[in-house]
C-alpha positions in Angstrom: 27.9 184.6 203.4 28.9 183.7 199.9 30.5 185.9 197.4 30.7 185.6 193.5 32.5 187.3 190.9 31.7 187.1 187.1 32.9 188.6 184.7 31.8 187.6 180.6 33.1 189.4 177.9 31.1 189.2 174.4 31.1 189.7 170.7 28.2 190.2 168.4 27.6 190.7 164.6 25.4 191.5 162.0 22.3 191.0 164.7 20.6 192.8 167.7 21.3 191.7 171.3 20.6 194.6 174.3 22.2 196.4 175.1 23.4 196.9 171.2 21.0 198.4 169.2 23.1 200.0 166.8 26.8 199.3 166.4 27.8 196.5 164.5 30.5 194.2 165.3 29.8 195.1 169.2 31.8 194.0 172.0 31.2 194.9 175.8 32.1 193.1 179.0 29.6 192.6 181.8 30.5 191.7 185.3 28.4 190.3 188.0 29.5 190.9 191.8 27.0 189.5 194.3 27.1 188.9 198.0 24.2 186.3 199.4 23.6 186.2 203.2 21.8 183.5 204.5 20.3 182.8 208.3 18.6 180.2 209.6 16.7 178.4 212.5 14.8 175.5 212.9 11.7 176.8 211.9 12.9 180.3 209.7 15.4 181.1 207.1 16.6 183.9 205.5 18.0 184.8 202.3 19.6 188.4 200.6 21.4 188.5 197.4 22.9 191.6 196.5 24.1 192.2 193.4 25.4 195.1 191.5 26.9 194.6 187.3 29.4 196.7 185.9 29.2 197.7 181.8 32.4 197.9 179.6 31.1 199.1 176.0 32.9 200.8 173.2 30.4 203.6 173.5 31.6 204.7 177.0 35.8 204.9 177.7 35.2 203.9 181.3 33.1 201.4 182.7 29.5 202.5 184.0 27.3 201.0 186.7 24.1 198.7 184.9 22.7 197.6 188.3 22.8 197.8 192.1 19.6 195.3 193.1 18.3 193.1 195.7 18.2 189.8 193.4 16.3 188.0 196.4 15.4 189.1 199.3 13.3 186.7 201.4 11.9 185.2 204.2 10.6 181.8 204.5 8.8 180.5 207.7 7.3 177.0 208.1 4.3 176.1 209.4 2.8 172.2 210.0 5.2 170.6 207.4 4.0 174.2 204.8 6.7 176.5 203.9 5.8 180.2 203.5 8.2 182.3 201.7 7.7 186.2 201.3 9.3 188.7 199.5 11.6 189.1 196.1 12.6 185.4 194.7 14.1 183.1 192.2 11.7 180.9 190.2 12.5 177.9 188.8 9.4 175.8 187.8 9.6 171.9 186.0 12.8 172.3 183.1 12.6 176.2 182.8 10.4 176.7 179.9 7.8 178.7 181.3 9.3 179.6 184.9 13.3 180.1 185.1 15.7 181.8 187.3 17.7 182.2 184.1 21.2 181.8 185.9 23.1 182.6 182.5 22.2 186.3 182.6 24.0 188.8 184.7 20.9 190.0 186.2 18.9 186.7 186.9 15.4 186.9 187.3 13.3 187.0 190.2 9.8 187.8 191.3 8.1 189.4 194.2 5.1 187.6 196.4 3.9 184.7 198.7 5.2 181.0 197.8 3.4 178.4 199.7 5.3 174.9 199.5 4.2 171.5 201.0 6.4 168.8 199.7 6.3 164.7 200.1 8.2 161.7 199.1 6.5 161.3 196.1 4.2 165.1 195.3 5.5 168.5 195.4 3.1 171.7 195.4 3.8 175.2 194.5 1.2 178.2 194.7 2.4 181.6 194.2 0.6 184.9 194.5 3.0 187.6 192.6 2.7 191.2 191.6 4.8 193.8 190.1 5.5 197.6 191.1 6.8 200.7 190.4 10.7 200.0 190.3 13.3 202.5 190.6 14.3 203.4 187.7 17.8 204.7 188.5 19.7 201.8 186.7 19.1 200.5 182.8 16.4 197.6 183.0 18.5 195.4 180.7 19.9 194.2 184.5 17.1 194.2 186.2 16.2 191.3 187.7 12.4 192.2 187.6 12.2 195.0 185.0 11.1 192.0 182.7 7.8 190.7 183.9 5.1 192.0 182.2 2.0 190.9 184.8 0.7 193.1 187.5 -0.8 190.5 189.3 -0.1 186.8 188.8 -1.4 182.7 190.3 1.2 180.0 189.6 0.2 176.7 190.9 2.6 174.0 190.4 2.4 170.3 190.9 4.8 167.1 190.5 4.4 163.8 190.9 7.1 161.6 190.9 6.1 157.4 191.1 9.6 156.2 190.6 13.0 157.0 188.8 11.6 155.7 185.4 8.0 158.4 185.2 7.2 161.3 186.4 4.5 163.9 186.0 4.8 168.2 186.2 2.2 170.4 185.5 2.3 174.7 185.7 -1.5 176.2 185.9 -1.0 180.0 185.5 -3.5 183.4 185.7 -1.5 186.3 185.1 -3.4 189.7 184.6 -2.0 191.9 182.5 -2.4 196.2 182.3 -2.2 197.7 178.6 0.3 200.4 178.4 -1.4 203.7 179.2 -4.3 202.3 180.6 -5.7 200.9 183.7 -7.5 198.4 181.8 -6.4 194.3 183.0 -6.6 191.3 181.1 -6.6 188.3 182.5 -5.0 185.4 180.8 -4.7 181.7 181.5 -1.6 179.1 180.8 -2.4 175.4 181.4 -0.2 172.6 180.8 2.4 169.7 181.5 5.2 167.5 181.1 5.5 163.5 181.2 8.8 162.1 181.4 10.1 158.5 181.0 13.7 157.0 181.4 14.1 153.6 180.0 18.2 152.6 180.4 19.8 155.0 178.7 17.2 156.3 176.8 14.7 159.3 178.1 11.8 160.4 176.5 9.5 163.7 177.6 6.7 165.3 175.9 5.7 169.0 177.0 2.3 170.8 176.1 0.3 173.7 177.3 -2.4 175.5 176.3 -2.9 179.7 176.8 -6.9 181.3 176.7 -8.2 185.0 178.0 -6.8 187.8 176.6 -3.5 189.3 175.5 -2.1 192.8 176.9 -3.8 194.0 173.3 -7.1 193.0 174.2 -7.3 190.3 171.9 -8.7 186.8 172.5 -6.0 183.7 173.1 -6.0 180.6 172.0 -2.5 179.8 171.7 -0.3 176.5 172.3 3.3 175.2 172.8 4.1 171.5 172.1 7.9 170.1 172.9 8.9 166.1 172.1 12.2 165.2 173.0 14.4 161.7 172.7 17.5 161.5 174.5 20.2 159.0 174.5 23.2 158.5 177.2 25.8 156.8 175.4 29.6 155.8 177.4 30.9 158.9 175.9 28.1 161.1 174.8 24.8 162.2 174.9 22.3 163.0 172.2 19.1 164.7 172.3 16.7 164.9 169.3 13.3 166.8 169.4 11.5 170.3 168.2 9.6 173.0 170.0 6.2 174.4 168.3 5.3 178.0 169.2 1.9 178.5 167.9 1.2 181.6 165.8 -1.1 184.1 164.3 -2.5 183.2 160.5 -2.7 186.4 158.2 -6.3 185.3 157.8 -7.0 185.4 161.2 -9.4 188.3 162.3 -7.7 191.0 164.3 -9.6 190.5 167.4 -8.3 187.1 167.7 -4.8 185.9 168.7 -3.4 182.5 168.2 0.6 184.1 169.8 1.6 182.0 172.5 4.1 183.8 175.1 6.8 181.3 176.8 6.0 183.5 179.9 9.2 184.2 182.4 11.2 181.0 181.3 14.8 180.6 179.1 14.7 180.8 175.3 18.2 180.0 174.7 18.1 176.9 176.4 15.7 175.9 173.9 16.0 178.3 170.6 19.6 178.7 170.9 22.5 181.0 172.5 22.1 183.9 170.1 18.8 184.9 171.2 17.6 185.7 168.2 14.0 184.4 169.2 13.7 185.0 172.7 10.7 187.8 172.9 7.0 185.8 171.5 5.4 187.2 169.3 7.7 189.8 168.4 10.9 188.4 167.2 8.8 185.9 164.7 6.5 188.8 163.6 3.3 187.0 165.1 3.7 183.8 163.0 4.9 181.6 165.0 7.8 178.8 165.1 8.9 175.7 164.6 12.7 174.4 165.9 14.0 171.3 164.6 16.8 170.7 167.3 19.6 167.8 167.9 22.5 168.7 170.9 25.2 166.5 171.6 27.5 166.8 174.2 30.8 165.5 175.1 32.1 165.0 178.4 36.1 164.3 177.9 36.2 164.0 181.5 35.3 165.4 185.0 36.6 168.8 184.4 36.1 169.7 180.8 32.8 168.8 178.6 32.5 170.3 174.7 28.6 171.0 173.1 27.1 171.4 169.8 23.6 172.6 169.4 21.7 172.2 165.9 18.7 174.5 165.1 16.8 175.0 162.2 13.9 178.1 162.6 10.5 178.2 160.9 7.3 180.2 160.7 4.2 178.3 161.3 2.9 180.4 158.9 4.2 182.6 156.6 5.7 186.1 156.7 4.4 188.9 154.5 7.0 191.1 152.9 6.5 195.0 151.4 4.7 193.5 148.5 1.8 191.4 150.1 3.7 188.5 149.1 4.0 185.9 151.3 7.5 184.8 151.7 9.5 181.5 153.2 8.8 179.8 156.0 12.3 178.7 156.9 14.2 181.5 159.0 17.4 179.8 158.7 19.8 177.4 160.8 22.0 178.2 163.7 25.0 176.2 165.5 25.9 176.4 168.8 29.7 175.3 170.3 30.3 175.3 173.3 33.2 174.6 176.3 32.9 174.5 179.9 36.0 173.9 182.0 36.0 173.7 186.3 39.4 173.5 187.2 38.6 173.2 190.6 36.2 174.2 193.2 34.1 177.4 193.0 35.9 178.1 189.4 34.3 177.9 186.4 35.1 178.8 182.9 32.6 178.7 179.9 33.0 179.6 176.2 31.1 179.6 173.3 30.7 180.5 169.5 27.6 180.9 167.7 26.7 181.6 163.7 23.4 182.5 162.6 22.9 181.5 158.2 19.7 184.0 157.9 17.4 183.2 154.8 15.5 186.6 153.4 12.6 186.0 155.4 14.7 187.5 158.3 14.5 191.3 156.7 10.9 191.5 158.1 12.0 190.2 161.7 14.1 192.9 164.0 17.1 190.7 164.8 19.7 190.5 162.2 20.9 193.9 160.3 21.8 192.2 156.9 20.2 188.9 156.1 22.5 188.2 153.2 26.0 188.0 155.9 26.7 185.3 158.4 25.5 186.5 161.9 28.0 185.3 165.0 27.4 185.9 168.9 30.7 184.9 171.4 31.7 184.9 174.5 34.3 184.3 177.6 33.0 184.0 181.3 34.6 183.0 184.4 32.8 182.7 187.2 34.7 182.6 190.8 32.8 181.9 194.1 33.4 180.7 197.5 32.2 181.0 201.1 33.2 183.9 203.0 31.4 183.4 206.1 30.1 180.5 208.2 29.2 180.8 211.5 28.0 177.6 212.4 31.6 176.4 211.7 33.0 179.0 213.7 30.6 178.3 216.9 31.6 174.7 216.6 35.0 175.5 216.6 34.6 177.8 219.5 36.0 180.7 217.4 
């Protein structure tokens, strides 16, 4: 049995992050407490995570319960070198673009189904069957761990190859089906894709690309594609990485039964777009046109228990927004900077800060994120994160206890 407690305390302003919708500056602290039980055998294994996160907000004078949820809750069996896993799980698929576990947030994210896995020296194969359900809505679904997916019914198949340390190959097929609200009506919609990755010395190099066809949870027809190069470089005291993500968009001139919006599926957007979140939900927070993210980060190990980060971004449209006027307007959205400090002072402790300033441009007044596109927008925060092992009975039955 392992127990964690983590606590994060945060302070926005001048843009919208749940659960503020409204009050500007906000600060609230979350805390994550969650228990994870684990049994195994030679042929079965078991996992529960129960969590439950508290709420500290300036709209309540005492604290107020978000969540009390299974995160996982499991079992995995195996089967003539196949591992079958059933029940509520973490995903975490490739470098978390499309599939993600999204550790950062109190709640997580999980999924419910069937994971078959068959695993080699130099392959590994993923196929998921996965559905959604009616969940109890008792708690806010800001801390839900599956309140978020939007599928009723979903295929994942996922498949690595690694050769050596220097290549390897990852590629994420998807079928998700999708119900429109206040309808019965489905819509099935594809994702294909892949990554390549190369390390030469100190250098690495990766190119990510996939493709989305069917149709949206509008009815409309896909054709929609994401495309990620990325250079990084290892230096003695520092690391660099250099690249840009392309979301693909809808054109004004596009017909309305057509959709060119790709959706980064269940993945991590501030891994990628930043900390702020201000683009995290496709199409919505870039109005259905799109975007384009220059990005450089640069971090600094100053040595085994403290490293600092900067991340660089600079947001566009891949086509242009409209405002009140039929006008079109600006594609660049603005730039945002990312610094960052993570400090383990020893085992099962973990401290991380950050402070983050959005400089919006006045294209942002026709995107729902920032409240007033002429001020500086800023996001912080303070976690600690404590853990350690409660429980271990194989210890104790080897000690005779």
């Amino acid at each position: 049995m392992n127990v964690e407690i983590r606590p994060r305390a945060e302070f926005t302003s001048n843009y919208i992050l749940p659960p503020n919708d409204s009050i500007d500056p906000y600060f609230y602290i979350t805390q994550r407490n969650r228990i994870s039980f684990q049994y195994s055998q030679e042929k079965w294994f078991m996992k529960s995570d129960v969590q439950e996160i508290h709420l500290w907000d300036q709209e309540n004078s005492t604290s107020k319960v978000g969540s009390v949820n299974f995160y996982q809750l499991f079992l995995e069996t195996k089967f003539r070198n196949v591992n079958f896993r059933l029940g509520r799980q973490s995903i975490l698929l490739d470098n978390g673009r499309l599939f993600s576990d999204a550790p950062w947030a109190q709640q997580s994210r999980a999924h419910e189904g069937i994971r078959i896995m068959k695993y080699s020296e130099h392959f590994s194969n993923d196929l998921f069957f996965l559905f959604t359900r009616n969940y109890n809505t008792s708690f806010e679904a800001t801390y839900s761990p599956v309140a978020s997916n939007k599928y009723k019914y979903m295929l994942v198949y996922n498949f690595s190859y690694h050769i050596n340390k220097n290549f390897s190959f990852n590629t994420i097929n998807t079928v998700d089906f999708l119900q429109r609200a206040n309808s019965e009506t489905l819509y099935a919609r594809a994702t294909t894709g892949g990554r390549i990755e190369f390390k030469n010395k100190q250098w690495y190099y990766t190119l990510n690309s996939y493709f989305q066809l069917g149709q949206n949870q509008k009815g409309q027809q896909l054709l929609a594609y994401y495309f990620q190069p990325e250079v990084k470089v290892s230096l003695e005291n520092s690391t660099w990485r250099f690249g840009a993500e392309f979301i693909s968009g809808t054109s004004s001139q596009l017909n309305a039964e057509n959709s060119r919006d790709f959706d980064v599926l269940y993945g991590v957007t501030w891994k990628f777009n930043g900390n702020m979140n201000v683009f995290t939900r496709f199409p919505a927070d870039v109005g259905g046109r799109g975007l384009v993210n220059p990005y450089l980060f640069a971090s600094f190990p100053l040595n085994t228990k403290l490293t600092l980060r900067s991340d660089f971004h600079l947001f566009y449209t891949q086509y242009p927004l409209i405002d009140d006027m039929n006008q079109e307007m600006s594609r660049f959205l603005g730039f945002e900077n990312d610094i960052s400090v993570k400090y383990v002072p020893v085992k099962g402790l973990e401290i991380n800060g950050a402070f983050s300033f959005y400089k919006s441009t006045d294209s942002m007044k026709n995107l729902p994120k920032v409240q007033n596109e002429n001020k500086l927008s800023f996001w912080s925060y303070l976690m600690v994160s404590y853990s350690f092992n409660a429980i271990n009975f194989r210890s104790l039955k080897n000690n005779k206890l």
